[in-house]
C-alpha positions in Angstrom: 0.0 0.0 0.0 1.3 3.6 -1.3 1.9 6.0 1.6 0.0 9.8 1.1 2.9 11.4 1.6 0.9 15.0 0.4 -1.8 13.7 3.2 1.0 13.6 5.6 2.9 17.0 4.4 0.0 19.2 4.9 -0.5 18.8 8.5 3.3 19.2 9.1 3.6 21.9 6.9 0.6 23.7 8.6 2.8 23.7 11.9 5.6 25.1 10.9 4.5 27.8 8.8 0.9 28.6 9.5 0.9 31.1 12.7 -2.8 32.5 13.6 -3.3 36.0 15.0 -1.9 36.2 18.6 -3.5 37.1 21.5 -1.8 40.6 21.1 -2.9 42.5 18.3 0.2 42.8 16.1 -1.1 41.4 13.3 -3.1 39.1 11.2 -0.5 35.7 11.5 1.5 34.3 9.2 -0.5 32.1 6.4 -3.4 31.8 8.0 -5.2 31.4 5.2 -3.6 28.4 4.1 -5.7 25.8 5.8 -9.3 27.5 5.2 -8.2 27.7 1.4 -6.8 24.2 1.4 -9.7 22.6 2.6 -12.3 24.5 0.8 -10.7 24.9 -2.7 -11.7 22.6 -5.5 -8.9 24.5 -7.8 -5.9 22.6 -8.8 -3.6 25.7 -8.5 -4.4 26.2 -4.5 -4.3 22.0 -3.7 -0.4 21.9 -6.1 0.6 25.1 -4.8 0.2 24.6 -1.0 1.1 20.6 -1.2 4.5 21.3 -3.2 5.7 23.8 -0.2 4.2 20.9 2.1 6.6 18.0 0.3 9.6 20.6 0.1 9.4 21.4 3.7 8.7 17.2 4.9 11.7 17.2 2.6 14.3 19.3 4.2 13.3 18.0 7.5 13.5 14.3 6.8 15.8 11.9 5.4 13.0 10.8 2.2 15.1 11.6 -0.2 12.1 11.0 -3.2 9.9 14.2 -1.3 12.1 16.8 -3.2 10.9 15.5 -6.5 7.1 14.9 -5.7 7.1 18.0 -4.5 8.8 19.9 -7.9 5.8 17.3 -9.8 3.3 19.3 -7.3 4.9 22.9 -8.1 4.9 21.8 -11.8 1.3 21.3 -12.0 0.7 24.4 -9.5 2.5 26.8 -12.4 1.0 25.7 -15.2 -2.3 26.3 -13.2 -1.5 29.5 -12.1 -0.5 30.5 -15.5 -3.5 29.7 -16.9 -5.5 31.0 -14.0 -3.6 34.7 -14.9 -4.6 34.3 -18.2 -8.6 34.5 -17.6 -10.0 37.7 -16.5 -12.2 35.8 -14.2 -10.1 32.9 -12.7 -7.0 35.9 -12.5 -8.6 38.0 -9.5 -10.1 35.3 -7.4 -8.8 34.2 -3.8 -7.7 31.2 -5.1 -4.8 32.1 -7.9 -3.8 34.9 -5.0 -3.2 32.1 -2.8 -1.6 29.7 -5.1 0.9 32.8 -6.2 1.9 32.8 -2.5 2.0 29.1 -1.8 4.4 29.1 -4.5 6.6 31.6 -3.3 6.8 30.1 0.0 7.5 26.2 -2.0 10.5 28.6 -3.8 11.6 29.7 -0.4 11.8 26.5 1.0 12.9 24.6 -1.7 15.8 27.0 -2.8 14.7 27.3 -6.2 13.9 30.5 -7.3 12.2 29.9 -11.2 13.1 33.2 -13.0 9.7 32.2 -14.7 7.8 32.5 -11.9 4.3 33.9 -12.0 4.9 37.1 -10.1 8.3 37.8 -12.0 6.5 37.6 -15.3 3.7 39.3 -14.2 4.5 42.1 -11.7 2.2 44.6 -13.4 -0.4 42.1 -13.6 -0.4 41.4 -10.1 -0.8 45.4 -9.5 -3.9 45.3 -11.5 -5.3 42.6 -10.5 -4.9 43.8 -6.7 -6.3 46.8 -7.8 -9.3 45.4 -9.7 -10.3 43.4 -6.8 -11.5 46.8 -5.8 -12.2 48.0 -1.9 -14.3 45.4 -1.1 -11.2 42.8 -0.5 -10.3 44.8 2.7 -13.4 44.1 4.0 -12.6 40.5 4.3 -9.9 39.1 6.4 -9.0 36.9 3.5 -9.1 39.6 1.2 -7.0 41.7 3.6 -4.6 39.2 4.2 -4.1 37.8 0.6 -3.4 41.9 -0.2 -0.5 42.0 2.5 0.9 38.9 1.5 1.4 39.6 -2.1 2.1 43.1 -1.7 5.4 42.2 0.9 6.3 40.1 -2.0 6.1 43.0 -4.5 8.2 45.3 -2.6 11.0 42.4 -1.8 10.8 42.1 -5.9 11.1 45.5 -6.3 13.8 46.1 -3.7 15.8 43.5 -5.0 15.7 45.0 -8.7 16.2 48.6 -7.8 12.9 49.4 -8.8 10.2 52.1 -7.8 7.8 50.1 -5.1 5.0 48.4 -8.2 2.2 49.3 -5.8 2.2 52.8 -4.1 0.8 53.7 -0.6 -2.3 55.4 -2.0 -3.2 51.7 -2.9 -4.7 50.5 0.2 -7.0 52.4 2.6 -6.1 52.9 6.3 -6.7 49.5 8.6 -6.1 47.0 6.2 -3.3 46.0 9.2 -4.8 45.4 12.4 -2.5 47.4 14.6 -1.6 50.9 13.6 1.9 49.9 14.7 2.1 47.5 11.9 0.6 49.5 9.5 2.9 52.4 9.8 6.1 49.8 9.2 4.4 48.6 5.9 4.1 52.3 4.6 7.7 52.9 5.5 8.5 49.9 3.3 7.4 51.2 0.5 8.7 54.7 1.1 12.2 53.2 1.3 11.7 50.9 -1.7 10.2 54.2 -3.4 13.6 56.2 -2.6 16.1 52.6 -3.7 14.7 53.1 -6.9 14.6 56.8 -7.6 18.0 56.7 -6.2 18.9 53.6 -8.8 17.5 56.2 -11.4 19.3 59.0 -10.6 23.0 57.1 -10.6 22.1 55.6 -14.0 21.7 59.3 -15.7 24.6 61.0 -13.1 27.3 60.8 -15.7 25.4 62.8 -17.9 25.3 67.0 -18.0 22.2 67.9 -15.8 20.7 71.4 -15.2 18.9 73.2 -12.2 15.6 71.1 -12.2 17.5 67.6 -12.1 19.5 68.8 -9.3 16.3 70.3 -7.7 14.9 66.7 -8.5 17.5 65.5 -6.3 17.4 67.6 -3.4 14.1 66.7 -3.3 15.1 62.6 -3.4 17.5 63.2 -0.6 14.9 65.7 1.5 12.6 62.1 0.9 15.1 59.5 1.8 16.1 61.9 5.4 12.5 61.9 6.5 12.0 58.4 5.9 15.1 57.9 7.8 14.3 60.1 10.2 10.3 58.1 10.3 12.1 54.9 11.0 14.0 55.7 13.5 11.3 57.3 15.8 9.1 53.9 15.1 12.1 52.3 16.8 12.1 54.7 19.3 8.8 55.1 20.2 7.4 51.8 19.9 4.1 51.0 21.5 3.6 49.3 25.0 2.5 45.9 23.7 5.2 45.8 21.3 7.8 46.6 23.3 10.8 43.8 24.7 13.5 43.9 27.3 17.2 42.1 27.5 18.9 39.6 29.2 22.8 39.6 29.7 24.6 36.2 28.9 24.9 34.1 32.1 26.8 31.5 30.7 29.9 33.4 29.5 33.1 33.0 30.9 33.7 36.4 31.5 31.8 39.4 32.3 29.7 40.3 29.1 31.5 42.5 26.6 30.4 44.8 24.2 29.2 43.3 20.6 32.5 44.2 19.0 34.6 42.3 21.3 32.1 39.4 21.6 32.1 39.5 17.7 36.1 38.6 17.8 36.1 35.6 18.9 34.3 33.2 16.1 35.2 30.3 17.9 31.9 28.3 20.2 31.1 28.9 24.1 31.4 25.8 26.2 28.2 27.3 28.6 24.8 27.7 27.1 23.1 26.5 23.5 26.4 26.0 21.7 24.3 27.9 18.3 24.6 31.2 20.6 28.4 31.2 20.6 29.9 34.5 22.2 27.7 36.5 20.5 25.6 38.9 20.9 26.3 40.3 24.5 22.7 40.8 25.2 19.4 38.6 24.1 16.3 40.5 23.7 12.9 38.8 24.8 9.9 39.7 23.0 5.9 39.3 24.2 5.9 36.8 20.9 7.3 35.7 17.9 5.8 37.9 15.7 6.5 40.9 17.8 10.3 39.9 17.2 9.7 39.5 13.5 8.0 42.8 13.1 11.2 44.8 14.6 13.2 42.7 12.3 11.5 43.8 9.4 11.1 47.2 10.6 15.2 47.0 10.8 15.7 45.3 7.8 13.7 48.2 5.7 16.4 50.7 6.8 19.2 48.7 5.7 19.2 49.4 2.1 19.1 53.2 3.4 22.7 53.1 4.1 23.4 52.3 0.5 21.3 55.0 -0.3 23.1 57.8 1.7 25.9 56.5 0.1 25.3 56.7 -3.3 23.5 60.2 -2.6 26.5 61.5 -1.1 28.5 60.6 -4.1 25.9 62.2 -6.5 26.5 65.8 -4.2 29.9 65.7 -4.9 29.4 65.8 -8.4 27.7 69.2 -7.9 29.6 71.2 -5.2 27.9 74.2 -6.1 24.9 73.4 -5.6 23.3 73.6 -2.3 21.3 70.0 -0.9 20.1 69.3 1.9 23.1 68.1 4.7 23.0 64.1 4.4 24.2 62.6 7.7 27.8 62.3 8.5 29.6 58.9 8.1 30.3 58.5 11.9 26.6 59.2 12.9 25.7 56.1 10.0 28.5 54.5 11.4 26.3 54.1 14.8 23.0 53.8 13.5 24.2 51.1 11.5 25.8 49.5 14.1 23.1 49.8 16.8 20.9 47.9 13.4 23.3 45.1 13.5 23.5 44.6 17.5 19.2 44.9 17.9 19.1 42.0 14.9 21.9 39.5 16.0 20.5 40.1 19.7 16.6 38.5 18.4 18.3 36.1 17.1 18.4 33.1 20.5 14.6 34.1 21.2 13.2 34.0 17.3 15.4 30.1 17.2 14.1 29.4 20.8 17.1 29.3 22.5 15.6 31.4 25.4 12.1 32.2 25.7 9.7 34.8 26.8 10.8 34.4 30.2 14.2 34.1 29.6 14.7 30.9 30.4 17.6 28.9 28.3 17.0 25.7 26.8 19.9 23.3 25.1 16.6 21.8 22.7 15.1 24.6 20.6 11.6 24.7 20.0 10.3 24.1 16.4 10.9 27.2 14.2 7.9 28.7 12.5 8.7 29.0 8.9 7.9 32.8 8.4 9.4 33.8 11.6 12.9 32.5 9.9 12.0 33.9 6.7 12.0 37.4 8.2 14.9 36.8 9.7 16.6 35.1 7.5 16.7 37.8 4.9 17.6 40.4 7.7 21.2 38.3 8.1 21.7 37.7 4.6 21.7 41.4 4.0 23.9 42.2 7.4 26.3 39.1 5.8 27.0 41.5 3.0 28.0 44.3 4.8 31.6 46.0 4.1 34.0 45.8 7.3 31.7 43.2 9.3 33.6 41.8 12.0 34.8 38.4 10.5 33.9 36.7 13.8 30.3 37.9 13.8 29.7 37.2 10.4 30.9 33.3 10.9 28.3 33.5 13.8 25.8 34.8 11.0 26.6 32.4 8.6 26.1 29.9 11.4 22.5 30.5 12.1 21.7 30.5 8.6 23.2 27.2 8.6 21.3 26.2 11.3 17.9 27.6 9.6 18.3 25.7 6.6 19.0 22.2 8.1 16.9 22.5 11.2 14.4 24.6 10.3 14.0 23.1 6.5 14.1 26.4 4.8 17.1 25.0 2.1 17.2 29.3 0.7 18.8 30.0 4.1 21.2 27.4 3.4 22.1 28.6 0.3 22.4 32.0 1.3 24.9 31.1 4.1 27.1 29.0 1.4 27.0 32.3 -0.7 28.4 34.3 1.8 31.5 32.1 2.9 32.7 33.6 -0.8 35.0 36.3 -1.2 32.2 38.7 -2.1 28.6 38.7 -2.7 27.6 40.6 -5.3 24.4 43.6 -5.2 24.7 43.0 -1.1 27.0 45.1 0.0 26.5 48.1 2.1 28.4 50.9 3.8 30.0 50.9 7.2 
């Protein structure tokens, strides 16, 4: 008798990588959706779509070696679905290919194949419209809502990635679409910084030519943006709200008296005291009211890293034009710190998001199960850290470690290939500023 092995995926799958809303209101879960749609859907592109993720993620967790390649059969199917799905005015709005679209992102997450004929790389305007032609009424559906925020994060990582202008702009979505104002706020300062990346992109390709007074107004203007976005993030960190807020907890298994991060960065080699993942780094853990709490700071964090490459490539720009009067982009010291105090807040998340402590700091040697879009968040936080110029070495081995560890453990194989990519000399499009 054959075993179901995409009857015995989806549960599995499901815990790992489906989180519901929490008890605090931070926001409306991870792929919650997925079981509702699963069970409800008669469409081939929703069943494929979510089972291929399911028999990637059994996959990387279990020695059944035969899962990878049911599950590619499953993603197969799933794309030619979709495809066709995107192709009928009818079929291309509904729940149904909007889910399907984001099961198979997640299946080319996990798997660590990233099809450059995937459906949202072929058809980035097309998603835009069809978002748009769903019209106001999916925000008044929690589906509808969450299908919008799901597909739009993966726009703006598209569009990030690319150098492009964000493909759908704030003026797209009313006010609440998030349930906490909190949340809501960081998802408009995403596409604010992905809005100034690509202006900025735009302006570098057309630098070498002879410009007059309006393109350098047009740049003032850029840099004016990119400083109060800055400026926006910053004071989110700052002032975040009561139920969103965590506190630390020093080391107590070090040898010696915690250090500061630099220091504790030096020394790449293991700590004999403590979950051996932790290492001597960072010299503080941070404990969050949840999971997802910790994965919204990360991703408020990881939308201001690409800001350092843009006040980098701004500055350069000015000094094309000393005569010209724009506005006073921060000094390289004062980035320096912000960048730094960026690095430390991630890498310090790090032993609560891989359960290594938890929300009452209490250590553990066994982690707890990894929810999938948890590590997702902050996974892509580290690769872009990983690609920073002057990292200490010792702290990016440490990096490169948990991404190891993310990949194997946690079954997400693109973490795995992301740390492999940074053990060489350089990583191309990654780098940023120190």
């Amino acid at each position: 008798m054959s075993t179901d092995w995409a009857g015995q995926s989806i549960p599995f799958f499901f815990a790992g990588w489906v989180v519901p809303p929490g008890t605090l209101p931070t926001d409306r879960g991870f792929f919650n959706f997925y079981p509702t749609m699963y069970a409800a859907s008669s469409s081939v592109c929703v069943t494929e779509a979510i089972s291929a993720a399911a028999l990637a993620y059994m996959a990387n967790t279990s020695s059944i070696d035969h899962l990878d390649r049911l599950a590619r059969e499953s993603y197969g199917r799933a794309l030619v679905s979709v495809m066709s799905a995107m192709g009928n005015k009818k079929t291309a709005t509904s729940d149904e290919t909007l889910t399907a679209i984001s099961a198979l992102g997640v299946y080319e997450t996990i798997s660590g194949q990233m099809n450059q004929d995937d459906p949202i790389a072929l058809h980035r305007q097309g998603l835009s419209t069809i978002l748009k032609l769903r019209g106001p009424s999916q925000f008044r559906r929690p589906l509808g809502r969450s299908l919008f925020i799901g597909i739009n994060k993966i726009l703006l990582w598209r569009d990030l990635k690319e150098g492009r202008r964000p493909t759908l702009a704030i003026t797209d979505w009313p006010d609440g679409v998030y349930s906490n104002p909190a949340i809501e706020f960081s998802a408009r300062l995403a596409v604010r910084v992905v809005d100034v990346c690509g202006r900025t992109r735009e302006a570098a390709e057309v630098a070498h030519a002879d410009r007059d007074g309006e393109w350098m107004q047009s740049l003032g203007a850029l840099i004016q943006d990119t400083l109060d976005v800055n400026q926006d993030v910053q004071d989110h960190l700052d002032k975040q709200p009561e139920n969103l807020h965590w506190w630390s907890l020093p080391l107590p298994w070090a040898s010696a008296p915690a250090s500061n991060s630099s220091s504790s960065a030096s020394d790449s080699g293991d700590s004999d005291h403590g979950p051996p993942s932790l290492s001597r780094y960072p010299s503080r853990i941070d404990i969050y009211p949840t999971l997802t709490v910790a994965s919204h700071w990360n991703t408020v964090r990881g939308t201001r890293l690409p800001l350092f490459r843009v006040f980098r490539s701004l500055s350069s720009l000015t000094q094309q034009h000393p005569f010209f009067t724009f506005p006073t982009l921060p000094s390289s010291a004062n980035l320096h710190v912000a960048l730094t105090t960026t690095i430390n807040d991630i890498c310090a998340s790090v032993p609560f998001l891989l359960g290594d402590v938890n929300a009452s700091g209490t250590l553990s040697d066994i982690s707890a199960r990894m929810q999938g879009g948890h590590i997702v968040v902050l996974m892509w936080g580290l690769h872009m850290l990983c690609g920073i110029d002057g990292l200490e070495p010792g702290l990016k081995a440490w990096m490169i470690k948990v991404l190891e560890r993310m990949g194997t453990a946690g079954g997400v194989k693109q973490a795995l290939i992301l740390s492999r990519l940074h053990t060489q000399p350089t990583v191309a499009g990654t780098r940023e500023p120190t």
